[in-house]
Backbone as CSV, one residue per row, in Angstrom:
resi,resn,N_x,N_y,N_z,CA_x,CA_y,CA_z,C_x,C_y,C_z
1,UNK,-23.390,23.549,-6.708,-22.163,24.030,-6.114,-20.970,23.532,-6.911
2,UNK,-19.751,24.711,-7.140,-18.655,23.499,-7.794,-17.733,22.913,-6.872
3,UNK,-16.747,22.626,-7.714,-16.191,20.850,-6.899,-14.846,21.745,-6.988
4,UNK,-14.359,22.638,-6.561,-13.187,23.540,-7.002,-11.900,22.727,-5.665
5,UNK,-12.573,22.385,-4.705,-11.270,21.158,-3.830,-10.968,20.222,-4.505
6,UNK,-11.650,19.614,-4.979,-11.936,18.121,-5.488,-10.437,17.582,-6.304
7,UNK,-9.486,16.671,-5.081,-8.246,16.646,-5.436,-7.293,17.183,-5.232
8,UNK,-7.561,18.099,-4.053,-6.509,18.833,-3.997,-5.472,18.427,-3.124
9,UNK,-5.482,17.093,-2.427,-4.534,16.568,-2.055,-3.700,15.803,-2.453
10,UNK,-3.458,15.337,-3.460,-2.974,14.708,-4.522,-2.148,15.788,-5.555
11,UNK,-2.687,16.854,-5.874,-2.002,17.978,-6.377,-0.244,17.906,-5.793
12,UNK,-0.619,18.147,-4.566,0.451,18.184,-3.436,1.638,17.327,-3.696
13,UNK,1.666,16.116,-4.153,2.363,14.974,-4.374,3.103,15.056,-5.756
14,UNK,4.430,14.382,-5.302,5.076,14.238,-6.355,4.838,13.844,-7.745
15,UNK,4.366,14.457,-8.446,4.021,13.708,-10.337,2.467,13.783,-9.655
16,UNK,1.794,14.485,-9.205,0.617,14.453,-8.461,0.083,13.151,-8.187
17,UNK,0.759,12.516,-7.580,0.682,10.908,-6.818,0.477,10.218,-7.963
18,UNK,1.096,10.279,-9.157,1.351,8.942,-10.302,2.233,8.543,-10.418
19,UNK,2.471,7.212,-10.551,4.013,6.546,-11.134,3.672,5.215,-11.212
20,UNK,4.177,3.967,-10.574,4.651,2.913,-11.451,3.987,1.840,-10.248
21,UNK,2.999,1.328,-10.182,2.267,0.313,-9.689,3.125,-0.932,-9.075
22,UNK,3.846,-1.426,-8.050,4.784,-2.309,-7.877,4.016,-3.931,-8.347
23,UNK,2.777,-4.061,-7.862,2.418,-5.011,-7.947,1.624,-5.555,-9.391
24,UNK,0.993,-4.494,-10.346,0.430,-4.914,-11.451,1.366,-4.243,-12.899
25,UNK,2.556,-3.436,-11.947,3.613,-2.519,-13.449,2.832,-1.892,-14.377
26,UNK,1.511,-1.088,-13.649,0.884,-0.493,-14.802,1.982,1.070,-14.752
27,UNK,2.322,1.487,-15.496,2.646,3.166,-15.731,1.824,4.385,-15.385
28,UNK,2.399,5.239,-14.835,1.425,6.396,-15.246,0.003,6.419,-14.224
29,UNK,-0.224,6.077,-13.074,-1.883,5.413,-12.884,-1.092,6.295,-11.531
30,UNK,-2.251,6.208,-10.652,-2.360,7.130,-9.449,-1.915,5.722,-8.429
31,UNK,-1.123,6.204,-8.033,-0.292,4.811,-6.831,-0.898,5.683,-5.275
32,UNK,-1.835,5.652,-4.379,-1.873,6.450,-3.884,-2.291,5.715,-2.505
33,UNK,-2.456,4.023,-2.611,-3.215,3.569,-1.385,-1.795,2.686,-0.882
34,UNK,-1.381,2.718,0.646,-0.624,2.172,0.916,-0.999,0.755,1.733
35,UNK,0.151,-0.343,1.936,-0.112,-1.628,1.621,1.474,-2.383,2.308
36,UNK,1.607,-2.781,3.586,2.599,-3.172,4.298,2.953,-4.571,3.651
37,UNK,4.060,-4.400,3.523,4.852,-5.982,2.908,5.699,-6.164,3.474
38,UNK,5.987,-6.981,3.870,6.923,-8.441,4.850,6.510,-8.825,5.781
39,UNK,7.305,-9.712,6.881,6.754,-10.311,7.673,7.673,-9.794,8.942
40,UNK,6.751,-10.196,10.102,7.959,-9.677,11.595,8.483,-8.181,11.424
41,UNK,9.694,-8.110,12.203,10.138,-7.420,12.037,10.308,-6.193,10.296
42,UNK,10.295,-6.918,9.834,10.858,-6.231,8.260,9.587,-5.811,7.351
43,UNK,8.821,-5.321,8.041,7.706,-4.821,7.908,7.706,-3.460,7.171
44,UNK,7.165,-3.280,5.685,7.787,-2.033,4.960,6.384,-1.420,4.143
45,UNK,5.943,-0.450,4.250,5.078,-0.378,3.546,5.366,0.579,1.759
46,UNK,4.339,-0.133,0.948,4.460,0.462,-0.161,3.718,1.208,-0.663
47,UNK,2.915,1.740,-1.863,2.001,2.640,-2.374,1.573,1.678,-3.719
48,UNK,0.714,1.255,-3.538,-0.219,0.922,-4.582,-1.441,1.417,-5.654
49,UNK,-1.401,0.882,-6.458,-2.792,1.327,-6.646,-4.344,1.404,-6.739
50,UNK,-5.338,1.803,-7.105,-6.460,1.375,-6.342,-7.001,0.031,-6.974
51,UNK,-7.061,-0.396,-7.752,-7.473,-1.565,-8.904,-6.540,-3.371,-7.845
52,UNK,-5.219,-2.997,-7.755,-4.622,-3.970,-6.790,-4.565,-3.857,-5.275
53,UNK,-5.386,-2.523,-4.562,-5.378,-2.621,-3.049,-6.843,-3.658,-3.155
54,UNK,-7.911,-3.245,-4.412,-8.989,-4.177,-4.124,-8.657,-5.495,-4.353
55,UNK,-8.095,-6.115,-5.341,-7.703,-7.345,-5.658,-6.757,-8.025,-4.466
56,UNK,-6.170,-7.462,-3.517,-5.483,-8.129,-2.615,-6.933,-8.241,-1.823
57,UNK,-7.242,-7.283,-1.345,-8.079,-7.415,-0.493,-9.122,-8.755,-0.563
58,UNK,-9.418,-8.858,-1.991,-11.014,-10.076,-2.094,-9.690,-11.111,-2.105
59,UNK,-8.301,-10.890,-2.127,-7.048,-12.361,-2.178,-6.938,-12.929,-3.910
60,UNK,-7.550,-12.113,-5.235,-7.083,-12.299,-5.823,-5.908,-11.730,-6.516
61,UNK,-4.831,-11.335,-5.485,-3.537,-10.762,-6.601,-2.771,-11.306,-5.215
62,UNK,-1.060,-11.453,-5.132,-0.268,-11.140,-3.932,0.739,-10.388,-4.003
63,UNK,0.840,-9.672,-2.913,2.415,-8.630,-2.510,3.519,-9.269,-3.298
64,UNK,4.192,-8.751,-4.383,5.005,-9.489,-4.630,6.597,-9.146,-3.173
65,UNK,7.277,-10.093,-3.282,8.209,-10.392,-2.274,9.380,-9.302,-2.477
66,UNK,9.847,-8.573,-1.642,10.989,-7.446,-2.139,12.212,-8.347,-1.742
């Protein structure tokens, strides 16, 4: 069978969900997993990408502070 969806939600998105990684400044890479930063109240979420949603997750990288 072909894969003729495959992505097609991402199409949808601005620069088709690529741009600028907040937490590792890679360029160009698919920023597409989101990732809440601050504390209390001031609670903001951002768009990351997939390489640093895993690395927070196992606690080796951190949110940098806005």
């Amino acid at each position: 069978m072909s894969k003729a969806h495959r992505g097609k939600g991402i199409r949808e998105l601005a620069s088709r969900g690529r741009g600028v990684c907040p937490v590792c400044s890679r360029e160009n890479t698919k920023v597409l997993y989101e990732q809440e930063v601050g504390e209390g109240d001031t609670k903001t979420k951002i768009k990351i990408c997939k390489t640093c949603k895993a690395a927070l997750k196992h606690g080796k990288k951190t949110v940098p502070t806005a």
